[in-house]
Backbone as XML, in Angstrom:
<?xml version="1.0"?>
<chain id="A" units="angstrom">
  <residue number="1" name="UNK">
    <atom name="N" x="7.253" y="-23.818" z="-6.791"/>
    <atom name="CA" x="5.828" y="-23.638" z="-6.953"/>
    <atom name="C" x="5.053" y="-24.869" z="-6.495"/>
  </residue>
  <residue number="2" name="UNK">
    <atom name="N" x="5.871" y="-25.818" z="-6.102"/>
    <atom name="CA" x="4.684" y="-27.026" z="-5.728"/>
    <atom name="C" x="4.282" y="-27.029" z="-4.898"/>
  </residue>
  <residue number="3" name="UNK">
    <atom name="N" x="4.597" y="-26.166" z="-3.574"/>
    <atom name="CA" x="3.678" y="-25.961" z="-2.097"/>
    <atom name="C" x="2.514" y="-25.394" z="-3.062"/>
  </residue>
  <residue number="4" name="UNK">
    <atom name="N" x="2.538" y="-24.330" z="-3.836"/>
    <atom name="CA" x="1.537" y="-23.705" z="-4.251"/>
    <atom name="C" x="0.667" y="-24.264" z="-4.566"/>
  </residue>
  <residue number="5" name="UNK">
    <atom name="N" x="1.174" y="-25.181" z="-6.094"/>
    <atom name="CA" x="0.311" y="-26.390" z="-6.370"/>
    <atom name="C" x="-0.464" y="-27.022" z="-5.405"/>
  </residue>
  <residue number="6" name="UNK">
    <atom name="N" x="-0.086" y="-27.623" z="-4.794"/>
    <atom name="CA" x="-0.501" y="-28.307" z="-3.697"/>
    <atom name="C" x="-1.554" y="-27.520" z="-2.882"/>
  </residue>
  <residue number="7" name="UNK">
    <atom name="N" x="-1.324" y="-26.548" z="-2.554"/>
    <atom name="CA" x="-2.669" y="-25.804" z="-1.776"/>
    <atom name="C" x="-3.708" y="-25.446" z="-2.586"/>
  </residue>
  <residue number="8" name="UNK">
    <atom name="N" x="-3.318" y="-24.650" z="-3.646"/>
    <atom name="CA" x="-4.239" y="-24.511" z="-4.745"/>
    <atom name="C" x="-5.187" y="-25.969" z="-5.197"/>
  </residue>
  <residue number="9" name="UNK">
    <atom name="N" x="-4.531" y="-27.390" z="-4.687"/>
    <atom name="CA" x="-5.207" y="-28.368" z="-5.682"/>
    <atom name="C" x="-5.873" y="-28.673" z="-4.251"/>
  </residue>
  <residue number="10" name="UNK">
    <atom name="N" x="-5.891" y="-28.461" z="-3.032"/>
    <atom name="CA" x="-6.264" y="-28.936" z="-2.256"/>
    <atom name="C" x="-7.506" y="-27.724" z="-1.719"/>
  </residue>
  <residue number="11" name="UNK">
    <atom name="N" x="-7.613" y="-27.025" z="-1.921"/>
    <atom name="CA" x="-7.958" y="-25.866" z="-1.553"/>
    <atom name="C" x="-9.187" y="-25.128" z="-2.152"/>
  </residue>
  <residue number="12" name="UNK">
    <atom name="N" x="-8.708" y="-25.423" z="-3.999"/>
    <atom name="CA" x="-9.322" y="-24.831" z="-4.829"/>
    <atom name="C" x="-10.778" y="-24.813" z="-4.506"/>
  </residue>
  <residue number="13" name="UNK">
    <atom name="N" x="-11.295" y="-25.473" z="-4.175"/>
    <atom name="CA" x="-13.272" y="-25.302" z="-3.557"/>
    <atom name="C" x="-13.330" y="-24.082" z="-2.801"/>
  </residue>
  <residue number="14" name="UNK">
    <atom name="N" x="-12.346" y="-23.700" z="-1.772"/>
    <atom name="CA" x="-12.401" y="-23.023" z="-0.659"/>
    <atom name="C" x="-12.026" y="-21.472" z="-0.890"/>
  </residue>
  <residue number="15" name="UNK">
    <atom name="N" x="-11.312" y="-21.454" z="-2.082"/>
    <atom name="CA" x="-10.192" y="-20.130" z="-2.112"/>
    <atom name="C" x="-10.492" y="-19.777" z="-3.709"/>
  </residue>
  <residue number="16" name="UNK">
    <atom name="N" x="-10.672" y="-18.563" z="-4.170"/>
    <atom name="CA" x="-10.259" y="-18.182" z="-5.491"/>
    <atom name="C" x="-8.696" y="-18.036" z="-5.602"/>
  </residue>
  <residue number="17" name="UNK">
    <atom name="N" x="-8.038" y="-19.359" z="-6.018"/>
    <atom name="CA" x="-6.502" y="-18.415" z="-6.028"/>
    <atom name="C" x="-5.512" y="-18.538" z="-7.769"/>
  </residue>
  <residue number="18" name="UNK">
    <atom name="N" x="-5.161" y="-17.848" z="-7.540"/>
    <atom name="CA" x="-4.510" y="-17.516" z="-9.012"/>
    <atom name="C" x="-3.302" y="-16.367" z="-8.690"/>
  </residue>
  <residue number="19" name="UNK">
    <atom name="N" x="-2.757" y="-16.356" z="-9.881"/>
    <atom name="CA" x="-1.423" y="-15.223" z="-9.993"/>
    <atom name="C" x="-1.863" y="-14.254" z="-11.343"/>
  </residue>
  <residue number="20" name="UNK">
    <atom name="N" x="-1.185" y="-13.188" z="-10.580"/>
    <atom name="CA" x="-0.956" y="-11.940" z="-11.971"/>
    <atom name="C" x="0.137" y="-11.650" z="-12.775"/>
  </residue>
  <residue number="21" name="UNK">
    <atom name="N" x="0.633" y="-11.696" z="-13.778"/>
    <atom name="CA" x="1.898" y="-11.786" z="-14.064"/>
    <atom name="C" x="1.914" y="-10.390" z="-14.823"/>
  </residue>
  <residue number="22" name="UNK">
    <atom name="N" x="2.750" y="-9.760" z="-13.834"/>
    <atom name="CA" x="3.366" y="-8.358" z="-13.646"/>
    <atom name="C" x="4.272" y="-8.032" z="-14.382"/>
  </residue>
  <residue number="23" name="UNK">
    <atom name="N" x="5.327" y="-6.444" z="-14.813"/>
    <atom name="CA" x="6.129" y="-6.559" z="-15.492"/>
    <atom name="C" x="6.774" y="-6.990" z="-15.096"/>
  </residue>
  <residue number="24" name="UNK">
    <atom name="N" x="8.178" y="-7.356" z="-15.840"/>
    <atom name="CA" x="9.469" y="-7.902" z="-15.639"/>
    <atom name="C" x="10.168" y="-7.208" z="-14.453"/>
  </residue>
  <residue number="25" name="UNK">
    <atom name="N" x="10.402" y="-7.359" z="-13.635"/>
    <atom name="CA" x="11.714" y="-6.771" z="-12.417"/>
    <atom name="C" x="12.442" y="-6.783" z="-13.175"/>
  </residue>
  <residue number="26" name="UNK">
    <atom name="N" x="13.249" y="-7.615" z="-13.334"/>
    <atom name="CA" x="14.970" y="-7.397" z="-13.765"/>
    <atom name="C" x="15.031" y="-7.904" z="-15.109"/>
  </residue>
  <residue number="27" name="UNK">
    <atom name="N" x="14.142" y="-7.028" z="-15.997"/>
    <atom name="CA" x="14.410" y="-7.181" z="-17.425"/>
    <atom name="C" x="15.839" y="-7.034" z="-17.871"/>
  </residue>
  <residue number="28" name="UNK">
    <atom name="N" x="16.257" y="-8.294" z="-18.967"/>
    <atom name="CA" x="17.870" y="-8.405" z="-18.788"/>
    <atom name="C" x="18.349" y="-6.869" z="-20.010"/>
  </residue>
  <residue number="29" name="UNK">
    <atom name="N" x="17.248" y="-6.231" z="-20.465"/>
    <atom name="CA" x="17.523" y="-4.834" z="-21.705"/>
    <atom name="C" x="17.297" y="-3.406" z="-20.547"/>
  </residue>
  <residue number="30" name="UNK">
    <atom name="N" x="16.806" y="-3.818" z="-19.048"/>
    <atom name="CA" x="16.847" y="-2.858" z="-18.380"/>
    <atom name="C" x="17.052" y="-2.922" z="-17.114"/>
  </residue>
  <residue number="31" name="UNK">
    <atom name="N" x="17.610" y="-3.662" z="-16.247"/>
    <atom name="CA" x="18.452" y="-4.197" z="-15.315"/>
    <atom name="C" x="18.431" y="-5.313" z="-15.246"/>
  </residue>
  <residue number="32" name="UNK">
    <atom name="N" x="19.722" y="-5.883" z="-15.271"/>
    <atom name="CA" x="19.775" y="-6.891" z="-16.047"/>
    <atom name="C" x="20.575" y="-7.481" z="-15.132"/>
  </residue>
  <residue number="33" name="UNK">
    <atom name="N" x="19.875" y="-8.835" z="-14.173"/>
    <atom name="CA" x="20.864" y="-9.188" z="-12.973"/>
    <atom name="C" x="21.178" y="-11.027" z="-13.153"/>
  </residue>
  <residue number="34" name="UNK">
    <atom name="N" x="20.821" y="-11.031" z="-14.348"/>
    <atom name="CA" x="21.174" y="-12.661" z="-15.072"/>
    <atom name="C" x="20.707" y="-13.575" z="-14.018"/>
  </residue>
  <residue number="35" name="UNK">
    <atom name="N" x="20.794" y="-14.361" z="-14.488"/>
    <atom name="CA" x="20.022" y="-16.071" z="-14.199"/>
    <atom name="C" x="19.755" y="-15.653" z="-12.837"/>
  </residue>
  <residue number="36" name="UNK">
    <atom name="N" x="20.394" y="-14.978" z="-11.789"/>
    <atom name="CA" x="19.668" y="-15.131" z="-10.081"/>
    <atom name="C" x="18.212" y="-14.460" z="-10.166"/>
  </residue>
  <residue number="37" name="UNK">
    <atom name="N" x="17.667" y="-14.277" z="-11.098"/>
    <atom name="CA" x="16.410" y="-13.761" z="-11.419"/>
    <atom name="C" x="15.535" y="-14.902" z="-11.270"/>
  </residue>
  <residue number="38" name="UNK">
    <atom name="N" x="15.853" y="-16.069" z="-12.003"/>
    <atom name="CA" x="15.172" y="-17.375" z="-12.149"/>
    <atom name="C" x="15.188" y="-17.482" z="-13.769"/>
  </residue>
  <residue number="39" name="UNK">
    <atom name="N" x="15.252" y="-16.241" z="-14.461"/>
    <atom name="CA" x="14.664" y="-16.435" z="-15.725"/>
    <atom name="C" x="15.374" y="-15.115" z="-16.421"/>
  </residue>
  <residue number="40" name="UNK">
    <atom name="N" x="15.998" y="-15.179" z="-17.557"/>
    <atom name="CA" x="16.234" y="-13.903" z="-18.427"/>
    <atom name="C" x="15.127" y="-13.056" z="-19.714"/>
  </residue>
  <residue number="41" name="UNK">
    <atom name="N" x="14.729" y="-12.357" z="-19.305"/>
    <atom name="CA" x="13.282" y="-12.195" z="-20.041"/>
    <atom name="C" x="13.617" y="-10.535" z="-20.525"/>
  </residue>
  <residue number="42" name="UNK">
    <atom name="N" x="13.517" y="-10.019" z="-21.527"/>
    <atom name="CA" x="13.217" y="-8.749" z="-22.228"/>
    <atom name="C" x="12.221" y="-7.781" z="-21.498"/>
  </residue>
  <residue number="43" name="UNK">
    <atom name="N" x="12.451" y="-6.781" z="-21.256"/>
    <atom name="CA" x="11.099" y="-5.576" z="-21.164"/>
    <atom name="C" x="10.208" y="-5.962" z="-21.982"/>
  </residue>
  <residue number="44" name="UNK">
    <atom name="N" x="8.923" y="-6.261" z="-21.753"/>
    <atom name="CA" x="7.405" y="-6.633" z="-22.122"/>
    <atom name="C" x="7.286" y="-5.427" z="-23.233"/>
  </residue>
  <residue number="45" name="UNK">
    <atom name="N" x="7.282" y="-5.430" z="-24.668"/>
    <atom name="CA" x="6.833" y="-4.242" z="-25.201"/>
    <atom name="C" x="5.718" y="-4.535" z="-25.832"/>
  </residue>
  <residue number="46" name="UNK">
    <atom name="N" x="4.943" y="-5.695" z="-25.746"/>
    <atom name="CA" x="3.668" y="-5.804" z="-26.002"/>
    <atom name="C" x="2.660" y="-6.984" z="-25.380"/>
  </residue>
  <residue number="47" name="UNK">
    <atom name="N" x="1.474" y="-6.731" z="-24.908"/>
    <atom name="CA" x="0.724" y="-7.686" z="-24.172"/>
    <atom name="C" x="1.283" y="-9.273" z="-24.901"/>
  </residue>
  <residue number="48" name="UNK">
    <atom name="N" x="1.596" y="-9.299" z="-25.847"/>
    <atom name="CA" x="1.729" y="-10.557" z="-26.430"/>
    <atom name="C" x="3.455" y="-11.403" z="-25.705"/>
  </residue>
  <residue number="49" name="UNK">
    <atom name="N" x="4.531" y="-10.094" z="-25.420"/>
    <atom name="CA" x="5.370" y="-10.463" z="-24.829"/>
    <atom name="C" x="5.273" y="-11.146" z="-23.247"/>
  </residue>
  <residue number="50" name="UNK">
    <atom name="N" x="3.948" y="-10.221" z="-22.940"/>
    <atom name="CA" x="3.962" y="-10.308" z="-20.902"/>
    <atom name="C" x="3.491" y="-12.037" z="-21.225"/>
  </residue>
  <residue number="51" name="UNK">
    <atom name="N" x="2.504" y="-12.279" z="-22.420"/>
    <atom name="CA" x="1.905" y="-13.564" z="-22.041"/>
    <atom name="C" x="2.593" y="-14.888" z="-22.278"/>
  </residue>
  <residue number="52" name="UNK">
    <atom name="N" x="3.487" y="-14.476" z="-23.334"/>
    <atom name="CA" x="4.660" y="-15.656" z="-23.377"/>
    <atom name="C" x="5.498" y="-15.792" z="-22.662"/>
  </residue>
  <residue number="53" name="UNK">
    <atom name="N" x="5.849" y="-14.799" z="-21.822"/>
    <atom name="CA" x="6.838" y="-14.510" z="-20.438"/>
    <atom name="C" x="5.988" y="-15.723" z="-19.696"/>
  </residue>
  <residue number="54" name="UNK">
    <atom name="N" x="4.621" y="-15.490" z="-19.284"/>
    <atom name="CA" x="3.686" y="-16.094" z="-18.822"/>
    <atom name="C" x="3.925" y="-17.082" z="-18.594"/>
  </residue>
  <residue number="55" name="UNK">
    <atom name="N" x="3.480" y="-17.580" z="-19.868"/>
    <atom name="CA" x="3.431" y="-19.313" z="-20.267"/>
    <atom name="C" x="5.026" y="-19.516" z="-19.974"/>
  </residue>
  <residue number="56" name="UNK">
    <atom name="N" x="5.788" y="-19.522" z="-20.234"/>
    <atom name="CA" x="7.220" y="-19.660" z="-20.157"/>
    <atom name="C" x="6.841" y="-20.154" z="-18.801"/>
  </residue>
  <residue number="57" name="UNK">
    <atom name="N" x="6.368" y="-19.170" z="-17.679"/>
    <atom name="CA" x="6.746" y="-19.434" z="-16.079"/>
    <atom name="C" x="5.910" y="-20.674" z="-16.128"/>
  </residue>
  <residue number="58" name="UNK">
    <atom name="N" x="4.726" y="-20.669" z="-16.572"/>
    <atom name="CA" x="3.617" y="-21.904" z="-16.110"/>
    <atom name="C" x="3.937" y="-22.990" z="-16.511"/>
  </residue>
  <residue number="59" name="UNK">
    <atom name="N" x="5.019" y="-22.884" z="-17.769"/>
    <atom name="CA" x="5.346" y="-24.481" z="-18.405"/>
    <atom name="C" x="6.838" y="-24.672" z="-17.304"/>
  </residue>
  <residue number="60" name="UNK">
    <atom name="N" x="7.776" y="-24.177" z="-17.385"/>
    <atom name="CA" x="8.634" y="-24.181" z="-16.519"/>
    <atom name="C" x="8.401" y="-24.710" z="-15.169"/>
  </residue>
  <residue number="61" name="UNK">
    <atom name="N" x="7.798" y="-24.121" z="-14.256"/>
    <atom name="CA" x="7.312" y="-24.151" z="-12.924"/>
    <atom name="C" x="5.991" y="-25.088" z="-12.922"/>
  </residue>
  <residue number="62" name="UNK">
    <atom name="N" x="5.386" y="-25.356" z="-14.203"/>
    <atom name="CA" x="4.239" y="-26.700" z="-14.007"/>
    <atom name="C" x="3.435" y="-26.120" z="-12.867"/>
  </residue>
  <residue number="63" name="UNK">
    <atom name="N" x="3.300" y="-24.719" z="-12.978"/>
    <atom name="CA" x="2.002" y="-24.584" z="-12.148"/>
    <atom name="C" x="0.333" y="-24.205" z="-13.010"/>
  </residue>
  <residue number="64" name="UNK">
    <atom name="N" x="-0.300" y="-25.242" z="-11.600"/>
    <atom name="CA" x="-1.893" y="-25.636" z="-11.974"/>
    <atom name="C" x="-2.636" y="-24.480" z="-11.834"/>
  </residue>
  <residue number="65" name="UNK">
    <atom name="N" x="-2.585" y="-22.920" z="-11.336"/>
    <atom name="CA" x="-3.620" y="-22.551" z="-10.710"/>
    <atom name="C" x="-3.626" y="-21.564" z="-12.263"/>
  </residue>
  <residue number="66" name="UNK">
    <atom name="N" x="-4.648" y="-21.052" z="-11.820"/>
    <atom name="CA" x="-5.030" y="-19.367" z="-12.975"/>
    <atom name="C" x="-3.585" y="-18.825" z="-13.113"/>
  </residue>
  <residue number="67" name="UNK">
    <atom name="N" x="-3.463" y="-18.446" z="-14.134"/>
    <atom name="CA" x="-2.278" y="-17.085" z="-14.013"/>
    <atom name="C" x="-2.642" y="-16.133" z="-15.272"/>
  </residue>
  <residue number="68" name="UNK">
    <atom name="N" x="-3.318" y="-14.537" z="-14.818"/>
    <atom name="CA" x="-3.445" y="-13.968" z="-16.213"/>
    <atom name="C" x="-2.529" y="-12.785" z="-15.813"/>
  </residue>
  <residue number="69" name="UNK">
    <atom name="N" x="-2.261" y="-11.887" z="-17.088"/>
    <atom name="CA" x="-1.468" y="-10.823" z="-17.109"/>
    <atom name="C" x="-1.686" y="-9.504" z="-17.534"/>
  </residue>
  <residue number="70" name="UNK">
    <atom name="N" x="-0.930" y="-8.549" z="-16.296"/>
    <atom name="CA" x="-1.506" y="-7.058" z="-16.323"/>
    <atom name="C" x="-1.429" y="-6.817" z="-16.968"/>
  </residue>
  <residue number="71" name="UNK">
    <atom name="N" x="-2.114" y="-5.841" z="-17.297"/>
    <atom name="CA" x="-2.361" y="-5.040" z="-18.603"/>
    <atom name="C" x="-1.150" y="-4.544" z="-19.421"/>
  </residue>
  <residue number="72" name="UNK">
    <atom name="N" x="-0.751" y="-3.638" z="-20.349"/>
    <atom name="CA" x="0.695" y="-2.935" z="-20.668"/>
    <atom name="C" x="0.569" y="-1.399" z="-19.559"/>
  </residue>
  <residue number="73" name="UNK">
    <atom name="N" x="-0.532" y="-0.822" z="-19.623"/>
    <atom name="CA" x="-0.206" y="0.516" z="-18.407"/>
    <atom name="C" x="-0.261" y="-0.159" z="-16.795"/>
  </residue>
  <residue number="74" name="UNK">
    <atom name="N" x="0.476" y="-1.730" z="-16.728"/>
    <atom name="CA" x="0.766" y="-2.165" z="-15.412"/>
    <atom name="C" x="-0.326" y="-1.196" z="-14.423"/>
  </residue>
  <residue number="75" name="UNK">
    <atom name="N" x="-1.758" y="-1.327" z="-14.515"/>
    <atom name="CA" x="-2.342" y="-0.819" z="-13.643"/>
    <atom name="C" x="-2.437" y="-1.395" z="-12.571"/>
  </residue>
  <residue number="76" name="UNK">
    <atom name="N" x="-2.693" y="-3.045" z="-12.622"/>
    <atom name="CA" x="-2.896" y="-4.027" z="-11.152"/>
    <atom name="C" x="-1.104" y="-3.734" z="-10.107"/>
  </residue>
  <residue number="77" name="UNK">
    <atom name="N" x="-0.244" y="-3.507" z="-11.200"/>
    <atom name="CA" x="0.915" y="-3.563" z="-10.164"/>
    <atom name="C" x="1.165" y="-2.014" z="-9.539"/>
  </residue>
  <residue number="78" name="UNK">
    <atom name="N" x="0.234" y="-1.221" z="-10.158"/>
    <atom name="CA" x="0.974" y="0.366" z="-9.671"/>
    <atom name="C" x="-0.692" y="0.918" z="-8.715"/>
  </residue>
  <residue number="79" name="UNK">
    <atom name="N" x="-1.258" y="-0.371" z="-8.577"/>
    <atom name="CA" x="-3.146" y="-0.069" z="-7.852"/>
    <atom name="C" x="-2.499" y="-0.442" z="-6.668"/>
  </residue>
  <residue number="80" name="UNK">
    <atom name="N" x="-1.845" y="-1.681" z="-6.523"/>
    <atom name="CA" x="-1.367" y="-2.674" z="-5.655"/>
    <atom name="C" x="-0.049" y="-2.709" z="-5.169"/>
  </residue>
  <residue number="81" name="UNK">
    <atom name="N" x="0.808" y="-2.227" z="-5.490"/>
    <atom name="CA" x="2.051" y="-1.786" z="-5.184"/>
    <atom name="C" x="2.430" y="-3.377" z="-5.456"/>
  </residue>
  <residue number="82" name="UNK">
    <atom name="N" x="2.459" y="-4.818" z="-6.599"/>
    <atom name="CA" x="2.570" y="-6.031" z="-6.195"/>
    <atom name="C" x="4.164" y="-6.144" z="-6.638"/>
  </residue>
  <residue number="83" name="UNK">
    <atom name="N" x="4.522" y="-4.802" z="-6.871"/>
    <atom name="CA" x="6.554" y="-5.500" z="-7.442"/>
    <atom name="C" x="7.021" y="-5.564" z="-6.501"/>
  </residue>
  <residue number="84" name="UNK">
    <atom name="N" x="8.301" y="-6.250" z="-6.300"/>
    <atom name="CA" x="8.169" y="-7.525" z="-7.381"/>
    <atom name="C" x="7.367" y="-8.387" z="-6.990"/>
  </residue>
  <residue number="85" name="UNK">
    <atom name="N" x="6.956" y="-8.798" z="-5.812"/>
    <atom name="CA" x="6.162" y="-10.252" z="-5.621"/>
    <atom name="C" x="5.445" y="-9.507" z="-4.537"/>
  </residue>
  <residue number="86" name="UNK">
    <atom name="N" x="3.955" y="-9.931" z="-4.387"/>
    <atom name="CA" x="3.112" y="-9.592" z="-3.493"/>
    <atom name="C" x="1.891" y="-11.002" z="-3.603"/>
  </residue>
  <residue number="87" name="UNK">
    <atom name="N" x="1.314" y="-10.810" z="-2.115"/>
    <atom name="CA" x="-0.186" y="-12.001" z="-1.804"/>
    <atom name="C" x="-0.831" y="-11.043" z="-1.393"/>
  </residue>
  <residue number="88" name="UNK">
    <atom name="N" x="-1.985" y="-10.992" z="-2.018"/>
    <atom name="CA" x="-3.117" y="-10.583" z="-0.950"/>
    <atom name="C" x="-4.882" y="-11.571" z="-1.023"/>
  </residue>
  <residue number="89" name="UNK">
    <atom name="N" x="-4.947" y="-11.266" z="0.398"/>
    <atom name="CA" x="-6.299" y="-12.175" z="1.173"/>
    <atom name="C" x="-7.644" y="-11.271" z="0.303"/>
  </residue>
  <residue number="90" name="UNK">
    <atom name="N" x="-8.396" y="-11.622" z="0.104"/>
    <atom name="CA" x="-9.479" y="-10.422" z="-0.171"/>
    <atom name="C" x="-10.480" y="-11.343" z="0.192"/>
  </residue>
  <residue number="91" name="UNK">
    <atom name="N" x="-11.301" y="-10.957" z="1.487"/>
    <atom name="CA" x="-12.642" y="-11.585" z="2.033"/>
    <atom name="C" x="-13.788" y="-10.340" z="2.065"/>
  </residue>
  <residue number="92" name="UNK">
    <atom name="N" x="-15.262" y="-10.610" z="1.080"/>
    <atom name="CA" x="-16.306" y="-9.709" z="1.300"/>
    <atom name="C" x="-15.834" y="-8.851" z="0.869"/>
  </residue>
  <residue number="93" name="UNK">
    <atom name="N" x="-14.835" y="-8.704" z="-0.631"/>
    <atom name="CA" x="-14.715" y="-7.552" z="-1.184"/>
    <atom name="C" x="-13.225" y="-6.598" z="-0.796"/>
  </residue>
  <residue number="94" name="UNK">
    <atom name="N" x="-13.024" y="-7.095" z="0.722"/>
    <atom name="CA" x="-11.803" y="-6.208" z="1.502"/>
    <atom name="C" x="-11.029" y="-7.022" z="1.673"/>
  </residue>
  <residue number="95" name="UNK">
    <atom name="N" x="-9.784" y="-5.990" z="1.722"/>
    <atom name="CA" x="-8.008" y="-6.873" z="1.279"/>
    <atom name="C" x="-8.289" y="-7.192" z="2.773"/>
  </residue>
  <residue number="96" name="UNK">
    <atom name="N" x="-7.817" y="-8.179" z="2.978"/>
    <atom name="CA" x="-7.566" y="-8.564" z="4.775"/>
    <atom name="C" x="-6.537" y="-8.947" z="5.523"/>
  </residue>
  <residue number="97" name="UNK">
    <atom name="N" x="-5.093" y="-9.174" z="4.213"/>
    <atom name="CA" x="-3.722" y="-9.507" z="4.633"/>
    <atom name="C" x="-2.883" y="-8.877" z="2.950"/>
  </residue>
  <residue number="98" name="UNK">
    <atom name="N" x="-2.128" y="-8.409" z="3.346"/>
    <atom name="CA" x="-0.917" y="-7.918" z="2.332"/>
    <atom name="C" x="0.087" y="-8.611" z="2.628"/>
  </residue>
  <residue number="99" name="UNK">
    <atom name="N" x="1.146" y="-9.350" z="1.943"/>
    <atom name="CA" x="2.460" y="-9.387" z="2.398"/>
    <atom name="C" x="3.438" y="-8.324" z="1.979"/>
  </residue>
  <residue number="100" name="UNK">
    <atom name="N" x="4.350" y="-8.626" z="2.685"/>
    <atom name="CA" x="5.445" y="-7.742" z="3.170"/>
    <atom name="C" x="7.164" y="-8.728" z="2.545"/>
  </residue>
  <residue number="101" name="UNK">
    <atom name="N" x="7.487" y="-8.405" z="1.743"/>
    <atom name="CA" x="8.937" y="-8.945" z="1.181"/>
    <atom name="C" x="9.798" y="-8.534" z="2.637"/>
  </residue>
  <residue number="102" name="UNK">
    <atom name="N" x="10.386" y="-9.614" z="2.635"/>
    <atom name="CA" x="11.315" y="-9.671" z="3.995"/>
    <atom name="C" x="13.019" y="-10.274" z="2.878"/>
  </residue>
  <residue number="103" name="UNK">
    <atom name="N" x="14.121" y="-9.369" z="2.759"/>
    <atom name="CA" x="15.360" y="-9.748" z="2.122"/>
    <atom name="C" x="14.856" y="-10.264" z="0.432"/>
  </residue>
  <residue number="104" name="UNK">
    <atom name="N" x="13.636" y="-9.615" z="0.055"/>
    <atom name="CA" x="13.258" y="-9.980" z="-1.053"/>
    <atom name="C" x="12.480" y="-11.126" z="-1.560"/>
  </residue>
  <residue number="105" name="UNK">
    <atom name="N" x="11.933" y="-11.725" z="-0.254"/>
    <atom name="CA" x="11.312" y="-12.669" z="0.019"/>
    <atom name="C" x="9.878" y="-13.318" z="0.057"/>
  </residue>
  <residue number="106" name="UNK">
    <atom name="N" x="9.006" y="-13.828" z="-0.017"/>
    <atom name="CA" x="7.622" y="-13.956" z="0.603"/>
    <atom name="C" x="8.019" y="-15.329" z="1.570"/>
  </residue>
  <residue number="107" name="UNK">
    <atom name="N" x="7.338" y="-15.744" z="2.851"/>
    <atom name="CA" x="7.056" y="-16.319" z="3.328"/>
    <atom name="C" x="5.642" y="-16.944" z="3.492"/>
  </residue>
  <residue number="108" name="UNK">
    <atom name="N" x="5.199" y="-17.663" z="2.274"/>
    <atom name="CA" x="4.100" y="-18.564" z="1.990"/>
    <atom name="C" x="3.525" y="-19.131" z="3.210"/>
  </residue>
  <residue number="109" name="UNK">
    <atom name="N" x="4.783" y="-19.600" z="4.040"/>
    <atom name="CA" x="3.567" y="-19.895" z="5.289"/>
    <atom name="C" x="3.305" y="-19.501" z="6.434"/>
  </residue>
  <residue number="110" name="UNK">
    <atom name="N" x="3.215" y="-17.469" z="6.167"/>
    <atom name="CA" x="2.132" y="-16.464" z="6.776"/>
    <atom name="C" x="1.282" y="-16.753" z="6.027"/>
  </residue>
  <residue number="111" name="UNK">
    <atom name="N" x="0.878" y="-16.790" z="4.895"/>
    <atom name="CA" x="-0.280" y="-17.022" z="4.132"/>
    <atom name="C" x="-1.381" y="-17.989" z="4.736"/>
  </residue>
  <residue number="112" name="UNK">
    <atom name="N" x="-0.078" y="-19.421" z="5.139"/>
    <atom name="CA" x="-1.277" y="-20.396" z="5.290"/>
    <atom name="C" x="-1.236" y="-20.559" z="6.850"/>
  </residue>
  <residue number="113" name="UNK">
    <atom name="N" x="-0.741" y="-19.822" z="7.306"/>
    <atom name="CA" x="-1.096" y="-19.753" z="8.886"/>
    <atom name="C" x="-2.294" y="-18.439" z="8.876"/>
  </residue>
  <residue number="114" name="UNK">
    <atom name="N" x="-2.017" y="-17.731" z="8.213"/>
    <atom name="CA" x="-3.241" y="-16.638" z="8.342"/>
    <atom name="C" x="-4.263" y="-17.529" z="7.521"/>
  </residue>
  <residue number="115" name="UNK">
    <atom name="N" x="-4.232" y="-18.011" z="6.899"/>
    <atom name="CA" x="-5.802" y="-18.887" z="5.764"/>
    <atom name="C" x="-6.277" y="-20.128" z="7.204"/>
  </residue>
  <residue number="116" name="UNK">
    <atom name="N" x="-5.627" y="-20.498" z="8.131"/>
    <atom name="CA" x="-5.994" y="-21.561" z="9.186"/>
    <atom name="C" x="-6.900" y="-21.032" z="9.992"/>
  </residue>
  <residue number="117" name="UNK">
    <atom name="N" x="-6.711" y="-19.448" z="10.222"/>
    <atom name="CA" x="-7.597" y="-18.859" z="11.459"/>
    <atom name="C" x="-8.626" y="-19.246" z="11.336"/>
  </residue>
</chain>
């Protein structure tokens, strides 16, 4: 997360940026693919679980930017298609770049080659 940091702290005037923290992918009570996850975390069964999941990532990972969390009827992730990991650009209201998981992946710097144009 510290490229992130780093753009976010450099940036922040220029960009609204922040994270959504979505349900669990590989909840270890409902697929359960241990530590190559990054983290072993329970199915969310109440907003109070998604937000300590939350904090868990933000104290862990020491990241600076916003991070709030979807709702329990996961509407932002099933509006947005964002599982497991998604970016999107939104200029004047309209999405203007989606990423695309490549081997399960994001490549952060399409992001900041598309944010240079």
């Amino acid at each position: 997360m510290c490229i992130l940091n780093d753009f976010y702290n450099s940036h922040k005037d220029l960009y609204n940026i922040f994270m959504i923290y979505i349900d669990e992918a590989h909840a270890a009570d409902v697929w359960n693919i241990g530590e190559s996850a990054g983290a072993i975390n329970n199915k969310h069964k109440t907003i109070q679980d998604r937000i300590e999941c939350a904090n868990h990532l933000i104290e862990e990972f020491k990241i600076d930017f916003p991070v709030y969390c979807d709702n329990m009827n996961n509407d932002f992730e099933s509006m947005f298609a964002a599982w497991p990991i998604r970016y999107f650009v939104i200029k004047d209201g309209l999405i203007t770049l989606i990423s695309t998981p490549e081997d399960s992946e994001i490549d952060i710097c399409k992001l900041f080659d598309f944010l240079n144009k």
